[in-house]
N, CA, C and O atoms as a CHARMM CRD file, in Angstrom:
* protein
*
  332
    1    1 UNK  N     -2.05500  -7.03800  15.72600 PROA 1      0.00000
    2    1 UNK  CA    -2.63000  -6.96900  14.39800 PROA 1      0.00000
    3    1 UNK  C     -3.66600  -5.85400  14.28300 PROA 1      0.00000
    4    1 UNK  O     -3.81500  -5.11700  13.30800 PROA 1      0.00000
    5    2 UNK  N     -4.37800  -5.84000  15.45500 PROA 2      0.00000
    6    2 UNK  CA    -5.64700  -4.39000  15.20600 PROA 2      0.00000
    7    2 UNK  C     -4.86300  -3.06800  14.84900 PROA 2      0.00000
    8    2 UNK  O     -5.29100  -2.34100  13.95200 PROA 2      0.00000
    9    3 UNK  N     -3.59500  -2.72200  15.62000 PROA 3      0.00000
   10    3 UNK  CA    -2.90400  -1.55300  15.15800 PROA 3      0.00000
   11    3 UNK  C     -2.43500  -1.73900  13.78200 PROA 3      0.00000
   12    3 UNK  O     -1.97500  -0.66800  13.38500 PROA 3      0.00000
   13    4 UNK  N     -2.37700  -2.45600  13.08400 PROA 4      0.00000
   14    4 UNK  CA    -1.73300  -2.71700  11.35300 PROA 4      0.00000
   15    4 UNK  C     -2.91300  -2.86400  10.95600 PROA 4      0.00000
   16    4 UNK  O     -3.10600  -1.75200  10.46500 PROA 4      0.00000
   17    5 UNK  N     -3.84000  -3.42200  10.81100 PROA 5      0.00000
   18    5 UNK  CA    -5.13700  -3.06600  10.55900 PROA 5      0.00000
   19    5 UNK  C     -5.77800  -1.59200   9.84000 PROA 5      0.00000
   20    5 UNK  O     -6.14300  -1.19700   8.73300 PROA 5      0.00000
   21    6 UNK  N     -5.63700  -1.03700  11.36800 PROA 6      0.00000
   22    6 UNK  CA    -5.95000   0.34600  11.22500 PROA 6      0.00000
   23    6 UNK  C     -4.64300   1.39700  10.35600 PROA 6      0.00000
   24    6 UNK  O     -4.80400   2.41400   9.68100 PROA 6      0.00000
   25    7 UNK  N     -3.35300   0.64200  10.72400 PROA 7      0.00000
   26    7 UNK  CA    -3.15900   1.34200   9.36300 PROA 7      0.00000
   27    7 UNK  C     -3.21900   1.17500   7.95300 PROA 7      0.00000
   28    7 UNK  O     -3.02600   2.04100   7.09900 PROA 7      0.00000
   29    8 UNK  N     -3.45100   0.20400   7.82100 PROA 8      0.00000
   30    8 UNK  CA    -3.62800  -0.41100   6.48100 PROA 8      0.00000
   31    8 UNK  C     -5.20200   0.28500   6.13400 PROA 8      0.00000
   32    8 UNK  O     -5.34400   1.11800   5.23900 PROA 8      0.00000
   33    9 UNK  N     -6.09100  -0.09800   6.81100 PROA 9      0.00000
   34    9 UNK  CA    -7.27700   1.14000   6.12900 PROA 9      0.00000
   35    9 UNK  C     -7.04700   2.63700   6.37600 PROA 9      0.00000
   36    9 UNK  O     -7.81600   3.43100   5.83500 PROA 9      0.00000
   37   10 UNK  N     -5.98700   3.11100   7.19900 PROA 10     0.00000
   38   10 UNK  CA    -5.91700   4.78900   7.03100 PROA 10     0.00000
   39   10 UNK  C     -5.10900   4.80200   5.34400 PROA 10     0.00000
   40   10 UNK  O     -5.38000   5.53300   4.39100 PROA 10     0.00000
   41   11 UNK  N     -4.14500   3.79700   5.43900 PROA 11     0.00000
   42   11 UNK  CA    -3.32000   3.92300   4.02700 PROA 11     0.00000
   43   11 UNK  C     -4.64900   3.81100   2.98900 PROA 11     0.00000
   44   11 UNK  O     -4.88600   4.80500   2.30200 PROA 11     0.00000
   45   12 UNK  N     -5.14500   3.13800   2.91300 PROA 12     0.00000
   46   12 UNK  CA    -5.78900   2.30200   1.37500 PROA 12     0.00000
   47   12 UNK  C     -6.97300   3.67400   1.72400 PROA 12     0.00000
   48   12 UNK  O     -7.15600   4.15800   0.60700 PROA 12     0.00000
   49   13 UNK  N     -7.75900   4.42300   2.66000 PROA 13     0.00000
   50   13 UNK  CA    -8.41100   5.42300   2.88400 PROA 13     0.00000
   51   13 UNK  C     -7.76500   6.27500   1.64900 PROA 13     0.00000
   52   13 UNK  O     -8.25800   6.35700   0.52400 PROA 13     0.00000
   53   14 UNK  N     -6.22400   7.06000   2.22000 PROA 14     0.00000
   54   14 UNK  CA    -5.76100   8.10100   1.69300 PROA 14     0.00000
   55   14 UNK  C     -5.54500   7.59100   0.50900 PROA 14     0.00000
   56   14 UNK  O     -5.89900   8.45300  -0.29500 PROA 14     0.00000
   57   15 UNK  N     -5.15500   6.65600  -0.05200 PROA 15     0.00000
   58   15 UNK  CA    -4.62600   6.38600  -1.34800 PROA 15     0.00000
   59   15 UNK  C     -5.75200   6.29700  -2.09500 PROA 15     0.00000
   60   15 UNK  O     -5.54200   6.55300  -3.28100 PROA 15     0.00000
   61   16 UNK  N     -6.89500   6.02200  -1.82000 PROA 16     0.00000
   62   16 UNK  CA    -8.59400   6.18500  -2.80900 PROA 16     0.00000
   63   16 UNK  C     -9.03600   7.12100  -2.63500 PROA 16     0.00000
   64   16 UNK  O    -10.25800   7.10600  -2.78500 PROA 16     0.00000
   65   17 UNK  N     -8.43200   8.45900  -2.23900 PROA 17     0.00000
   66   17 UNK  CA    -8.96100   9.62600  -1.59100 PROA 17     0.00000
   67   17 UNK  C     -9.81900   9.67400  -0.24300 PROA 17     0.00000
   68   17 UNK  O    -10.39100  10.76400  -0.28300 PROA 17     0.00000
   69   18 UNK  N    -10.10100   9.15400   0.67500 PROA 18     0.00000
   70   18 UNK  CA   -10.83400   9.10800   1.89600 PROA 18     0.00000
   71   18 UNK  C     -9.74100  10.44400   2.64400 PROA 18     0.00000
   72   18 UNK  O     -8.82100  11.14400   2.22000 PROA 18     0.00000
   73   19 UNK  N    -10.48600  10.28100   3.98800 PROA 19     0.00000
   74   19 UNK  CA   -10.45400  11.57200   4.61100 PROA 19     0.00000
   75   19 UNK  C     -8.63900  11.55000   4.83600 PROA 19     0.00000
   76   19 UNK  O     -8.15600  12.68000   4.76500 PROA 19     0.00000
   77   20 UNK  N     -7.29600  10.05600   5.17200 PROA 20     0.00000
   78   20 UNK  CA    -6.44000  10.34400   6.16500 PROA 20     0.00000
   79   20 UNK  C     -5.52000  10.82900   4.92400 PROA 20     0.00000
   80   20 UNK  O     -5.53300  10.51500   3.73400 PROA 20     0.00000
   81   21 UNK  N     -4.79800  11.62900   5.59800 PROA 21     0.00000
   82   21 UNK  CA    -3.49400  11.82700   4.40300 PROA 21     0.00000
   83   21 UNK  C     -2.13800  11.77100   4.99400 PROA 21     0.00000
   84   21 UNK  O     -1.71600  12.49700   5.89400 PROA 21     0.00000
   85   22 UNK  N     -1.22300  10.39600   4.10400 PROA 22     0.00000
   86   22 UNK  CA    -0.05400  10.66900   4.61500 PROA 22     0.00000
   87   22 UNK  C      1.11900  11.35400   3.25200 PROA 22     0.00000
   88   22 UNK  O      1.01400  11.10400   2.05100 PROA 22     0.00000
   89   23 UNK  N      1.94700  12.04900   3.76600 PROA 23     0.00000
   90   23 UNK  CA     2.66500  12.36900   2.59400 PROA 23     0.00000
   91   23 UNK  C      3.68700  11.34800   1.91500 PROA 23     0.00000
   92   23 UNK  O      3.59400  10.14800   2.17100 PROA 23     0.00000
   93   24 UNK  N      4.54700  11.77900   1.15100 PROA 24     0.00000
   94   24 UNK  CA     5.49000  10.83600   1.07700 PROA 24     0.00000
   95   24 UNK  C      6.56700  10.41500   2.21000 PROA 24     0.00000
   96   24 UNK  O      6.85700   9.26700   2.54600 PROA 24     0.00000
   97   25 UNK  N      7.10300  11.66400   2.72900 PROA 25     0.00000
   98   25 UNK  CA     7.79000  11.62900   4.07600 PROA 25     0.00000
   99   25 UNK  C      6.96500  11.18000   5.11900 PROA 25     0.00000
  100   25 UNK  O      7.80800  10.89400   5.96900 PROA 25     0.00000
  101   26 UNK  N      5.75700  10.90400   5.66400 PROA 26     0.00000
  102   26 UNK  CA     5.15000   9.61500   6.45500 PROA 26     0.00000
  103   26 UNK  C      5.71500   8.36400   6.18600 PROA 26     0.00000
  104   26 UNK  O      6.42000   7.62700   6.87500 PROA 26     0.00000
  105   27 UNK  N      5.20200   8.25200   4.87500 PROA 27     0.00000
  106   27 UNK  CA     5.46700   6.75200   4.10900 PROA 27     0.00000
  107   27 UNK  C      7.10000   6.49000   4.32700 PROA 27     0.00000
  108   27 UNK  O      7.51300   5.46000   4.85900 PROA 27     0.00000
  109   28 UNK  N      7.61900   7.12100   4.04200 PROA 28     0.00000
  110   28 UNK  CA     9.23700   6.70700   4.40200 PROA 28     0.00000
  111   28 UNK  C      9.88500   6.66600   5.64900 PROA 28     0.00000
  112   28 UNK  O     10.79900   5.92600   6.01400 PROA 28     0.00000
  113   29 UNK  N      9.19200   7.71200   6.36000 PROA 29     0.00000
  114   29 UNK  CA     9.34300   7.37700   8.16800 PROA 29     0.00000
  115   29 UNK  C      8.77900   6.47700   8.79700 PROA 29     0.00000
  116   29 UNK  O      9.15900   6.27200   9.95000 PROA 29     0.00000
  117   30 UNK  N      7.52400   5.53600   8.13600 PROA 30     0.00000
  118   30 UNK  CA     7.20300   4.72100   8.55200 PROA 30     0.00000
  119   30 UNK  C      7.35100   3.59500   8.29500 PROA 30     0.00000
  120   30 UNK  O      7.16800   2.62100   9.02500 PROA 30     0.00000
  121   31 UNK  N      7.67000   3.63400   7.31400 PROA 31     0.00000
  122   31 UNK  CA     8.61200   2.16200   6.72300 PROA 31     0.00000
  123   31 UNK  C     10.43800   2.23500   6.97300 PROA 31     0.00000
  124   31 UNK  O     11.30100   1.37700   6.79000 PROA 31     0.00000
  125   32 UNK  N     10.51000   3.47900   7.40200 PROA 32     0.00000
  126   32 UNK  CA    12.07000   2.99100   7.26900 PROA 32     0.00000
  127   32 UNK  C     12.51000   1.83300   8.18600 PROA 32     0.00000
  128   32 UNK  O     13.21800   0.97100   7.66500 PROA 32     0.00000
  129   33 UNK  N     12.16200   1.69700   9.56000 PROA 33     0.00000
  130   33 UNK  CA    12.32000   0.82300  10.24200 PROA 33     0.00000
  131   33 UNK  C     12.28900  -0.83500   9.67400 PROA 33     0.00000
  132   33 UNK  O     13.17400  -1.68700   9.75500 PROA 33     0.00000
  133   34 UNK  N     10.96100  -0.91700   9.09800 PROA 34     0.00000
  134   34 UNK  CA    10.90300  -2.06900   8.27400 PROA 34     0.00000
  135   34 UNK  C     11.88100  -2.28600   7.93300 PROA 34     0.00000
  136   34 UNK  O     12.50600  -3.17100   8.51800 PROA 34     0.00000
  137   35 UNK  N     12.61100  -1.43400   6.58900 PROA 35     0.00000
  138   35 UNK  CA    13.49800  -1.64700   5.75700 PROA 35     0.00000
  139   35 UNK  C     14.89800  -1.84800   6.64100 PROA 35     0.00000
  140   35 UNK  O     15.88900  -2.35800   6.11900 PROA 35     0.00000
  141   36 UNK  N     14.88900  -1.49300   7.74200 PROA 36     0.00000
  142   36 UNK  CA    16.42100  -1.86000   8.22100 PROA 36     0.00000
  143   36 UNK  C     16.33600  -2.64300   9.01100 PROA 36     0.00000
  144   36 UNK  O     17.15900  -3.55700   9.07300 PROA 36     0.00000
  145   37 UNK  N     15.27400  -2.52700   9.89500 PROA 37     0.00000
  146   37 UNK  CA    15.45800  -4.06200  11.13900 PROA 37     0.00000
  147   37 UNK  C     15.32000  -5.29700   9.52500 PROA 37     0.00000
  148   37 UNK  O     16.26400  -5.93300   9.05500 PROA 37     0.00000
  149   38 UNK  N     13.73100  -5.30000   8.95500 PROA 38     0.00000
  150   38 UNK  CA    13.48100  -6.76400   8.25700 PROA 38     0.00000
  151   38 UNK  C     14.14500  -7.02800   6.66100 PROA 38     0.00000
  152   38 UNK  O     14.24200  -8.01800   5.93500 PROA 38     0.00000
  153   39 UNK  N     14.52500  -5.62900   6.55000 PROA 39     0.00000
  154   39 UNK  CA    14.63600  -5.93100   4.60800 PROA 39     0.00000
  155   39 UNK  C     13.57300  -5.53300   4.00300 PROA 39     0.00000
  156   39 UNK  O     13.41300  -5.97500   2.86500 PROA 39     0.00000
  157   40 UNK  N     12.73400  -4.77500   4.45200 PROA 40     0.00000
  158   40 UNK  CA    11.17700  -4.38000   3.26900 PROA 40     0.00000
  159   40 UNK  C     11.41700  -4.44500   1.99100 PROA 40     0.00000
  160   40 UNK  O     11.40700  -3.22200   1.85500 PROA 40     0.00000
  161   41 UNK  N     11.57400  -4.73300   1.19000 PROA 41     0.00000
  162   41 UNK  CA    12.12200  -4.43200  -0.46900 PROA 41     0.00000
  163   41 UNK  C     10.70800  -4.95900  -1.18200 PROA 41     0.00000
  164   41 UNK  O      9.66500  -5.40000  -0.70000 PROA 41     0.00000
  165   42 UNK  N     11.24000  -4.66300  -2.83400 PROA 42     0.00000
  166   42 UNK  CA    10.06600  -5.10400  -3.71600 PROA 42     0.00000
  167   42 UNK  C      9.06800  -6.55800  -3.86900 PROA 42     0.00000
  168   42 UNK  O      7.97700  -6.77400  -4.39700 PROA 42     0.00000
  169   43 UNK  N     10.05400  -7.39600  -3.12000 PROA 43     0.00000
  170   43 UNK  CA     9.51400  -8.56700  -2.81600 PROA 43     0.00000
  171   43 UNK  C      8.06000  -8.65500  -1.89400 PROA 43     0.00000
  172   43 UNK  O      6.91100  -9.03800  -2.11300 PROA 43     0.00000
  173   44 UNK  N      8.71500  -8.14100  -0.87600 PROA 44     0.00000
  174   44 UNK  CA     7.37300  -7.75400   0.15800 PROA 44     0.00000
  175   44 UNK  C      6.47600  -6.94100  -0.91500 PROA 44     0.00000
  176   44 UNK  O      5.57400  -7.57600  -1.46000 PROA 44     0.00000
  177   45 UNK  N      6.69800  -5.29400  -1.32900 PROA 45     0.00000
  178   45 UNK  CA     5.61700  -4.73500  -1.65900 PROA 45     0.00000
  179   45 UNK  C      4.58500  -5.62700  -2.82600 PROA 45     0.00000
  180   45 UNK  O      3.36200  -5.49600  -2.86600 PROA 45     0.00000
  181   46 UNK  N      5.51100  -6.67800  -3.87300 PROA 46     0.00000
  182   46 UNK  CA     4.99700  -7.10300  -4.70000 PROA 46     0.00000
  183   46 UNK  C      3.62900  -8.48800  -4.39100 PROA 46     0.00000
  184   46 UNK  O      2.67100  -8.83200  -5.08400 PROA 46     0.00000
  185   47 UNK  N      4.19100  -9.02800  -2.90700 PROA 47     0.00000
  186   47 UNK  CA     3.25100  -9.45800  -2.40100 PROA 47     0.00000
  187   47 UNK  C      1.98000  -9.58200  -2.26500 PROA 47     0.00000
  188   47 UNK  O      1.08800 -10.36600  -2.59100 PROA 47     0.00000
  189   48 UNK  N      2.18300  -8.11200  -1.40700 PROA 48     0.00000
  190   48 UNK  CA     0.88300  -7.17700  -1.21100 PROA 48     0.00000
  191   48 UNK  C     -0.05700  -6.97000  -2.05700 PROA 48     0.00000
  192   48 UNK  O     -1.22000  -7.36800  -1.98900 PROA 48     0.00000
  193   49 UNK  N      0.65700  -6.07100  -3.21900 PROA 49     0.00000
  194   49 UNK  CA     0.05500  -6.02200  -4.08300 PROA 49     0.00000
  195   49 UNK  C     -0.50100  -7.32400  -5.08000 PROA 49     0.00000
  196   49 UNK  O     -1.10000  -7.12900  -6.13700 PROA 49     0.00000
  197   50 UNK  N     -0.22800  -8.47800  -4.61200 PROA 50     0.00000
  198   50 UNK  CA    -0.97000  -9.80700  -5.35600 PROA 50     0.00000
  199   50 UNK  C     -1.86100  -9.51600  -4.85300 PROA 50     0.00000
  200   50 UNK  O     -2.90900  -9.22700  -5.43000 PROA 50     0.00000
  201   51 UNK  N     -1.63400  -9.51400  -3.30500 PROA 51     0.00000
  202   51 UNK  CA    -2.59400  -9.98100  -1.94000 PROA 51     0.00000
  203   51 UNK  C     -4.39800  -9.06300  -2.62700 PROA 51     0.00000
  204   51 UNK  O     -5.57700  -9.36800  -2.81100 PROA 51     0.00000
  205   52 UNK  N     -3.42100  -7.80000  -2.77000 PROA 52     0.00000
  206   52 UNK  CA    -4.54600  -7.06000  -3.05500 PROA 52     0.00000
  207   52 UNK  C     -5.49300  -6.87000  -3.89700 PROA 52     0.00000
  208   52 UNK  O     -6.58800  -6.33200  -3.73700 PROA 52     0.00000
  209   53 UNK  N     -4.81000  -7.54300  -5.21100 PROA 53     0.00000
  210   53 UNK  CA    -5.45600  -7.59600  -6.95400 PROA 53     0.00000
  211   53 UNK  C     -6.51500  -8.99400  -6.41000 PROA 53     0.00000
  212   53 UNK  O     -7.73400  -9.02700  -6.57800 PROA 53     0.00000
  213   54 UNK  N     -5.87100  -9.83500  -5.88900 PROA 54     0.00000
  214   54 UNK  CA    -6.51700 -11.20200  -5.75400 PROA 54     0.00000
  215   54 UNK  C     -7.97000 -10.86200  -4.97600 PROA 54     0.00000
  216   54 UNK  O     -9.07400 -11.29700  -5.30400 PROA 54     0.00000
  217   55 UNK  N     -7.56000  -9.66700  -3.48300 PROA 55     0.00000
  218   55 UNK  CA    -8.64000  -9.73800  -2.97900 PROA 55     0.00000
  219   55 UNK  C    -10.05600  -8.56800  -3.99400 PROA 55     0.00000
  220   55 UNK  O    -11.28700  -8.59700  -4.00700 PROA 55     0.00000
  221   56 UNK  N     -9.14000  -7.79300  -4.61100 PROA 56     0.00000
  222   56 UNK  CA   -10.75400  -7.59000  -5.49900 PROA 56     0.00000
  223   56 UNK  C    -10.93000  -8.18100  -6.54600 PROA 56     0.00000
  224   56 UNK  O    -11.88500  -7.79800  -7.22100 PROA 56     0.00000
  225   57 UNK  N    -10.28700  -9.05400  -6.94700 PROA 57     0.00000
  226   57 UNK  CA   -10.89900 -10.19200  -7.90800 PROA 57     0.00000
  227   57 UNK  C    -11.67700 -10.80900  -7.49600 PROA 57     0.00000
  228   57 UNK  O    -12.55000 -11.32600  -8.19300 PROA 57     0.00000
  229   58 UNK  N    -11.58400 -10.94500  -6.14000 PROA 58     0.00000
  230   58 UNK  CA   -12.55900 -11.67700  -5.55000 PROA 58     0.00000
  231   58 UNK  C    -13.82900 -11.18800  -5.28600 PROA 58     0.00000
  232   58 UNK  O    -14.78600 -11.91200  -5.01200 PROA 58     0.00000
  233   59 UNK  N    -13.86900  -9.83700  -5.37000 PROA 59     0.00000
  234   59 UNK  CA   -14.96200  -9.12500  -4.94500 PROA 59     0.00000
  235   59 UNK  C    -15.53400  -8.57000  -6.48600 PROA 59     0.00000
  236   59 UNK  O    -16.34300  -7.64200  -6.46900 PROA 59     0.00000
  237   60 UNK  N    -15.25300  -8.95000  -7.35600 PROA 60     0.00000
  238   60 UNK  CA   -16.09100  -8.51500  -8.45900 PROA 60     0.00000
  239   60 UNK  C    -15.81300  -7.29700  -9.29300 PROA 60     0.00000
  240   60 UNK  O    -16.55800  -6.99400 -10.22600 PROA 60     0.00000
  241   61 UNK  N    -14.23600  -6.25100  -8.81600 PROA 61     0.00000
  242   61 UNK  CA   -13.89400  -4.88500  -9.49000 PROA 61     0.00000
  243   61 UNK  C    -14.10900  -5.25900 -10.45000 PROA 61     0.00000
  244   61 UNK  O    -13.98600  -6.44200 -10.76600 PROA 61     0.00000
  245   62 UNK  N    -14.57000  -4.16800 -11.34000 PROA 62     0.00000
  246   62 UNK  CA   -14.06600  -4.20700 -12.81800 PROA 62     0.00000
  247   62 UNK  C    -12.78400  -4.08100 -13.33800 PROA 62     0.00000
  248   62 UNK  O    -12.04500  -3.21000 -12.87900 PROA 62     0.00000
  249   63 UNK  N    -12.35800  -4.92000 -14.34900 PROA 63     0.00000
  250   63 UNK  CA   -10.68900  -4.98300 -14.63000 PROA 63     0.00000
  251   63 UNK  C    -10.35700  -3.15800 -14.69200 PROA 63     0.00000
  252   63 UNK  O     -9.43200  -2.54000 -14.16600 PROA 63     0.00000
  253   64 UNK  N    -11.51800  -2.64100 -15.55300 PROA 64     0.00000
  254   64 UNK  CA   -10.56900  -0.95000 -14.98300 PROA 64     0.00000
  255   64 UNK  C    -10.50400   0.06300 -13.89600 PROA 64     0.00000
  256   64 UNK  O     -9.81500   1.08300 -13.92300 PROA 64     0.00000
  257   65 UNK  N    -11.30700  -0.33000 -12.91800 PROA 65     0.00000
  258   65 UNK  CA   -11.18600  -0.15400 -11.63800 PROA 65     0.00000
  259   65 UNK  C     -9.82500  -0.70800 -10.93100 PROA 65     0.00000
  260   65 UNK  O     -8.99900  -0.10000 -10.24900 PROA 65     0.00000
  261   66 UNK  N     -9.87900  -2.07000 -11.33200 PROA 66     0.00000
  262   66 UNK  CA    -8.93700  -2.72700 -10.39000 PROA 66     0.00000
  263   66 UNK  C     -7.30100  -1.91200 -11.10600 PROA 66     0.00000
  264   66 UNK  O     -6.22100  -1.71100 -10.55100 PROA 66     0.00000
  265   67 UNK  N     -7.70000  -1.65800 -12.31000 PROA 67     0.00000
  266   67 UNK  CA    -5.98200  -1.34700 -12.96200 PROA 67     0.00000
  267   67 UNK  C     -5.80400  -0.51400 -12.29700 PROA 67     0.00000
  268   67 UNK  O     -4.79000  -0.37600 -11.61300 PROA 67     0.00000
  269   68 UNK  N     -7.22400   0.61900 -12.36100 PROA 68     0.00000
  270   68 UNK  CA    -6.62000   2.45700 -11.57100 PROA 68     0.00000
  271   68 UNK  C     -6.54500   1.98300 -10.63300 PROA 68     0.00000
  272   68 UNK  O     -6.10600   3.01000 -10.11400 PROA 68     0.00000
  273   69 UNK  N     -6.57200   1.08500  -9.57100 PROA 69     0.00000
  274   69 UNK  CA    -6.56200   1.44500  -8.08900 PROA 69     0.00000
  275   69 UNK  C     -5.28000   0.56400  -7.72700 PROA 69     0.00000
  276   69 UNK  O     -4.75500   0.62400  -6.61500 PROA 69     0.00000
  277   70 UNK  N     -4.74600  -0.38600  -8.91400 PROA 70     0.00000
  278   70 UNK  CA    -3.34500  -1.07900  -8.69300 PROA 70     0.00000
  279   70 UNK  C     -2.18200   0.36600  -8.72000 PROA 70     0.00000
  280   70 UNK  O     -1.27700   0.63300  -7.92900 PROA 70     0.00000
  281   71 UNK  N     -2.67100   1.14600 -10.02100 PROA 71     0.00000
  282   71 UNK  CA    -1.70300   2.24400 -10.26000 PROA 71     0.00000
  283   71 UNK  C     -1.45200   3.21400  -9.36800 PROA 71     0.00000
  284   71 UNK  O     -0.49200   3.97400  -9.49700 PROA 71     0.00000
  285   72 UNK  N     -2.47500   3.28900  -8.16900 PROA 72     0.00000
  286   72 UNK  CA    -2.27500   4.18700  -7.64400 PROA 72     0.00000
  287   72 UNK  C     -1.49000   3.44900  -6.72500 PROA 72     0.00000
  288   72 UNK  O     -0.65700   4.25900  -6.31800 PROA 72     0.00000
  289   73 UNK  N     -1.27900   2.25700  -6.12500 PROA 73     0.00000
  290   73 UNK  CA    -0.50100   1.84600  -5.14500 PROA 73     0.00000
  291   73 UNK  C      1.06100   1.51200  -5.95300 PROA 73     0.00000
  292   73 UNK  O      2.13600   1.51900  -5.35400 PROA 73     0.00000
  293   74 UNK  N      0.92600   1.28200  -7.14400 PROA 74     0.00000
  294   74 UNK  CA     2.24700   0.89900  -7.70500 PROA 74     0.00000
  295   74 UNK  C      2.88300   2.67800  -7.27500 PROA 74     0.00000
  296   74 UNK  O      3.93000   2.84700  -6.65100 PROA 74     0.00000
  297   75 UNK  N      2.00700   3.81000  -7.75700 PROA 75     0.00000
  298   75 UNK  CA     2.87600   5.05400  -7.45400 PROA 75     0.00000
  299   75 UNK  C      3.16000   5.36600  -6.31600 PROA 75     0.00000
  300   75 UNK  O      3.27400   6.58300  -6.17300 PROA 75     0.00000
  301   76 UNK  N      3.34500   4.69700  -5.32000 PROA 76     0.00000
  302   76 UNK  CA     3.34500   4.89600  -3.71300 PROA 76     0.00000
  303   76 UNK  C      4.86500   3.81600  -3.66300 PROA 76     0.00000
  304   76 UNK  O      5.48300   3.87200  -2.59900 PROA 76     0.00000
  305   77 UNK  N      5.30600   3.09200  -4.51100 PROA 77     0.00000
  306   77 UNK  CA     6.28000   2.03500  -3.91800 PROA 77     0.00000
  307   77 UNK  C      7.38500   2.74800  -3.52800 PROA 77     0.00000
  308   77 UNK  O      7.83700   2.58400  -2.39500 PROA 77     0.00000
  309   78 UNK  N      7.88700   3.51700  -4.30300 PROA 78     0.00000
  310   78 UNK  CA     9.18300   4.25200  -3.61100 PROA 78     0.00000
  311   78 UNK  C      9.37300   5.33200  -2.79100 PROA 78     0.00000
  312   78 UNK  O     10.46700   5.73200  -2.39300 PROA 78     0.00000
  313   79 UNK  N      8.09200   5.89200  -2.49100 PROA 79     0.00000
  314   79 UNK  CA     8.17600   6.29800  -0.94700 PROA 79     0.00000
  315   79 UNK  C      7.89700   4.99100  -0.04500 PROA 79     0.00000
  316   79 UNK  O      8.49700   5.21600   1.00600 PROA 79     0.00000
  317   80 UNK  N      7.36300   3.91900   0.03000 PROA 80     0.00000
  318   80 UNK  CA     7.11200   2.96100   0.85700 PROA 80     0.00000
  319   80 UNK  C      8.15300   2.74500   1.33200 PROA 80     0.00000
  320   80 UNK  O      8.50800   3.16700   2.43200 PROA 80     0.00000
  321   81 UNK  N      9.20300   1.64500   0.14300 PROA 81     0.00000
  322   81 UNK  CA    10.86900   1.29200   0.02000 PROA 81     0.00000
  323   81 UNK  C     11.52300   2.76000   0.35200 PROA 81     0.00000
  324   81 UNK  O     12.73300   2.58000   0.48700 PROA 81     0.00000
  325   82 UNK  N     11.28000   3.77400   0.48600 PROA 82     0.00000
  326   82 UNK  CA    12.27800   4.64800   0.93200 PROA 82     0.00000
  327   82 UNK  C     13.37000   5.06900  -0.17700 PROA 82     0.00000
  328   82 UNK  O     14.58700   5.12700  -0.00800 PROA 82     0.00000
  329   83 UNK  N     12.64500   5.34800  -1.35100 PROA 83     0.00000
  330   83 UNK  CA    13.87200   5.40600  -2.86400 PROA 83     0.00000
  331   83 UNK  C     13.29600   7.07700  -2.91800 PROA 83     0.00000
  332   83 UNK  O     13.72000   7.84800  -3.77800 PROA 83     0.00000
């Protein structure tokens, strides 16, 4: 889990602008595996993205904070899924 961890804050880093940057071709080389050993599809990403609205609801975002920073991960799904 510490290695998914750390990528999950290099991702959510680059995607709020912080220092890591992956391109789209990262994102699809690194999920492709997902997608063929487990099935990654919209189900999973849509998850996440609860996982994620819920956890800054919890923390107090402002609803237009939380929209821009949903939008920026909704524009990342089809390099994730590999479309």
């Amino acid at each position: 889990m510490e290695k998914q961890r750390l990528k999950q804050k290099s991702f959510l880093s680059m995607a709020f602008g912080g220092p890591y940057h992956y391109s789209d071709l990262d994102l699809r080389a690194g999920h492709k595996p997902l997608i063929e050993k487990y099935g990654l599809s919209d189900v999973h990403f849509n998850r996440i993205m609860e996982i994620f609205k819920e956890t800054l609801t919890e923390l107090n975002i402002s609803a237009n904070e939380l929209q821009g920073m949903m939008e920026i991960l909704e524009s990342m799904r089809d390099a994730v899924l590999n479309r």
